[in-house]
C-alpha positions in Angstrom: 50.4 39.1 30.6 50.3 36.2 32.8 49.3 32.8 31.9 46.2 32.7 34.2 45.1 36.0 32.7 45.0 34.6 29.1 43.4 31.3 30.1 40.7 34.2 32.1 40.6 35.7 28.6 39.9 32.8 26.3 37.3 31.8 28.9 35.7 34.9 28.7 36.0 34.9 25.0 34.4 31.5 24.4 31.8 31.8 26.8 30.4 35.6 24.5 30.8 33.0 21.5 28.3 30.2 23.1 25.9 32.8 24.1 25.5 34.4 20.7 25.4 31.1 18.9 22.4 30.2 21.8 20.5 33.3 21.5 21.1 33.1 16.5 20.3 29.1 17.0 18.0 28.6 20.0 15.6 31.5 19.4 12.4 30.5 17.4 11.3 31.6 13.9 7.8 32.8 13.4 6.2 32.8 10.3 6.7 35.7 8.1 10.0 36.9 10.3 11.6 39.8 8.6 8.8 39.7 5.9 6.1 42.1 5.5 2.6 40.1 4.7 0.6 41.6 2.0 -3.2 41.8 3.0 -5.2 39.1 1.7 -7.6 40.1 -0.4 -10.2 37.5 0.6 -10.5 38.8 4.3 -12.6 42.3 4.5 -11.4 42.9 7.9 -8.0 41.8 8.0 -8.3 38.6 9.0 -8.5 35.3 7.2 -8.5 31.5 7.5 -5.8 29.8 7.2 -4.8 27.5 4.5 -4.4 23.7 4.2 -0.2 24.5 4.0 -0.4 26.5 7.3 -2.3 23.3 8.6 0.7 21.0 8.4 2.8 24.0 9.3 1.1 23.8 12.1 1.2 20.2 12.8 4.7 20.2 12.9 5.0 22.9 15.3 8.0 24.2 16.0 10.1 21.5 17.4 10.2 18.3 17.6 8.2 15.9 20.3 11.2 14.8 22.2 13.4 17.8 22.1 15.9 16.3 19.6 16.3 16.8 16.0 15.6 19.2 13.9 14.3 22.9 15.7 14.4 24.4 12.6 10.7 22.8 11.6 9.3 25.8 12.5 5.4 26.8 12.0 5.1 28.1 8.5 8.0 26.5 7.1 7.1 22.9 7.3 6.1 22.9 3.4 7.9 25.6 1.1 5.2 25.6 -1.5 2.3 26.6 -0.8 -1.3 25.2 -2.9 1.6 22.5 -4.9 1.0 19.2 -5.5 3.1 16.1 -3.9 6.3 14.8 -5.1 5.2 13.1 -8.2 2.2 15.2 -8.7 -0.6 13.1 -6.6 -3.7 15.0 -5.7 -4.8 12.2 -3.7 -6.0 13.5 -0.7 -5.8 17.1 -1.1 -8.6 18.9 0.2 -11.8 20.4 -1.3 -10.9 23.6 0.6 -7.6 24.6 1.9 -9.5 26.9 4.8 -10.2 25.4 8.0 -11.0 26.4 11.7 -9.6 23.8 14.2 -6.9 21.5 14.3 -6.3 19.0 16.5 -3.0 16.8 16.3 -1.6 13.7 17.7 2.2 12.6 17.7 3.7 9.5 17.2 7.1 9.8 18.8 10.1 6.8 19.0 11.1 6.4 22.4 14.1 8.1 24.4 17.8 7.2 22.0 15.7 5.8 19.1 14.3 7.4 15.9 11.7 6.3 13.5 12.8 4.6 9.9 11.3 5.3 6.9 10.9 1.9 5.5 8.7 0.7 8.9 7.0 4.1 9.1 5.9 3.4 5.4 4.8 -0.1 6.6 2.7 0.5 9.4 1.2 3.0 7.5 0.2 0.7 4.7 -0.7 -1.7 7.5 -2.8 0.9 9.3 -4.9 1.9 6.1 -3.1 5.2 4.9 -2.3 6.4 1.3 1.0 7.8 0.1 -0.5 11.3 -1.5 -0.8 14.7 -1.6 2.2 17.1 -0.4 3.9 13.7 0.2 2.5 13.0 3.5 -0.1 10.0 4.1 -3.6 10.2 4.1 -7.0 8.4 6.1 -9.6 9.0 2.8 -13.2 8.6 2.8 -14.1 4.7 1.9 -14.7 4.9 -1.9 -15.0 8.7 -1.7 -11.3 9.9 -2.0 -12.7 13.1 -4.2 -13.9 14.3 -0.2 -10.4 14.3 0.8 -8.5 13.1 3.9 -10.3 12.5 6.8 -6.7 13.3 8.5 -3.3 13.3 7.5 0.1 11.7 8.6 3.1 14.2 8.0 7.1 13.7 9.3 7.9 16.5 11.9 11.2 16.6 10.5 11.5 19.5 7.9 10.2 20.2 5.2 7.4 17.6 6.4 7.1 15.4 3.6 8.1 11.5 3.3 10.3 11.4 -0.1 10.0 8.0 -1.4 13.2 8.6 -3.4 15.2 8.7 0.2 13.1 6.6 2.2 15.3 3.9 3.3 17.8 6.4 4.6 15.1 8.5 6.1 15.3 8.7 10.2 12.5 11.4 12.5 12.2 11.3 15.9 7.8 12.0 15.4 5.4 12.0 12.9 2.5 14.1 13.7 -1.2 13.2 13.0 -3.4 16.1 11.8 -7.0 16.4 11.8 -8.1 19.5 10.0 -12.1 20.1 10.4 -13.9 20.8 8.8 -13.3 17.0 7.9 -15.7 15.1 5.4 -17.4 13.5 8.2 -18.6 14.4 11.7 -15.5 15.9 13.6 -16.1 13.2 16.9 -15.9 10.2 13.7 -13.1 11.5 11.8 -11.2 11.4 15.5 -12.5 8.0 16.3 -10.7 6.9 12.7 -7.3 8.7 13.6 -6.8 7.8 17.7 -7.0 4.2 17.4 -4.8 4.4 13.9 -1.8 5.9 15.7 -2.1 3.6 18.6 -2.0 0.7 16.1 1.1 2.5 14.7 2.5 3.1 17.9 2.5 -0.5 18.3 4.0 -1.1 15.2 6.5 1.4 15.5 7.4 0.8 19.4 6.8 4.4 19.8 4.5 6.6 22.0 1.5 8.5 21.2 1.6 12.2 23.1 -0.7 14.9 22.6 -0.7 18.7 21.1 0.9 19.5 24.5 4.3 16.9 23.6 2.6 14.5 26.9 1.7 10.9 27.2 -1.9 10.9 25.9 -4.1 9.9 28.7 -7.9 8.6 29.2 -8.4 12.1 30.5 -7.1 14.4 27.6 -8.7 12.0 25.2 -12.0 12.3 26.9 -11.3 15.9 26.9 -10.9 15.9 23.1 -13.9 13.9 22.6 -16.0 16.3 24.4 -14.6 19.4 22.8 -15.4 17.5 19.5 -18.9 17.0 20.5 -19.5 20.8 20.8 -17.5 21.6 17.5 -19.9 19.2 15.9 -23.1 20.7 17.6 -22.2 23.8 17.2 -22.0 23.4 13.4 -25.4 21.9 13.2 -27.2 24.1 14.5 -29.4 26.6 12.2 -28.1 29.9 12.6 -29.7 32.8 14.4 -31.6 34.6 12.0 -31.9 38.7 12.8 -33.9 40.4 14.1 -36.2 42.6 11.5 -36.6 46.0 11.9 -40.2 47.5 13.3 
């Protein structure tokens, strides 16, 4: 066999082995894959709320902000233990109830060939009011009301989500993702009011850029959007119920 016919070959060869470690690697996980679910016994008709885990899950998303990192952060993976406490055991700012209905998330993300440290993420948290708590992530809490839980939360995109104190210095993510989980304890428009202008002031802090759920530069627009969207979540939830119609 000639020489240009083996040099064809190993081509060939190499190129089956990049596809196949593309398609293993590249493809996304979804939660529950090659699981099956057990029906949850609180949902009558198959269908439940999901829980305060499945909230950061879903915070993280299933990559990270600037396309670098770690992909493996998928949605339902971003904390292993579901209902636990945070490293250490805090329950500060875990909330009343782990169901919810809408989330709406912010990301703080370094810019292009730079990465976030632990020690000045810790800082300008500290800086920005937040408290190290529950699941390990950082918490907004209710001014002396902290039994109400977090009015958002702070999490590290990078898996498994949590900021561990014991590794901190050494700790490098290319995003942190803001998370507000509503129902919140306050209005849903004021508990977004608290958390937009705390990741600006962290974005400052942090040199980094604030994008939306969509991974883009958050402009007036979107945030006007938000606040309107907001607005009707928070109408929608005062207002009395429609009470049936009786029977003749």
């Amino acid at each position: 066999m000639s020489e240009v016919w083996l040099l064809r070959l190993g081509i060939l060869i190499a190129g089956l082995i990049l596809i196949a470690a593309i398609y293993f690697f590249g493809r996304p996980s979804r939660p529950g894959q090659g699981t099956r679910r057990k029906r949850d016994p609180r949902a009558a008709d198959g269908r439940r709320e999901p829980t305060f885990s499945e909230t950061l899950a879903a915070a993280g998303g299933d990559a990270d902000p600037t396309g670098e990192g770690d992909r493996q952060a998928s949605q339902g993976s971003l904390f292993a233990v579901e209902g636990d406490a945070a490293p250490g055991g805090s329950e500060l700012g875990r909330r009343a109830s782990e169901e919810f209905d809408k989330i709406v998330t912010l990301y703080l993300a370094a810019r292009a060939g730079h990465k976030l440290h632990g020690p000045d993420i810790v800082v300008a948290a500290e800086k920005a009011g937040l408290v190290y708590g529950y699941m390990g992530v950082f918490h907004r809490l209710v001014e002396h009301h902290p039994e109400r839980g977090p009015v958002f939360s702070v999490a590290n995109i990078m898996k498994p989500g949590s900021f561990d104190m014991a590794d901190i210095q050494s700790l490098e993510t290319p995003a942190i993702a803001f998370f507000l989980t509503l129902p919140a304890p306050m209005p849903a428009l004021d508990a977004w009011e608290a958390m937009l202008p705390t990741a600006q002031r962290m974005a400052e802090l942090l040199d980094g850029i604030v994008l939306d759920e969509q991974r883009n530069a958050l402009g007036r627009q979107r945030i006007a959007h938000i606040r309107d969207e907001l607005r009707a979540y928070d109408r929608q939830r005062e207002a009395p119920p429609l009470s049936k119609p009786g029977r003749w």
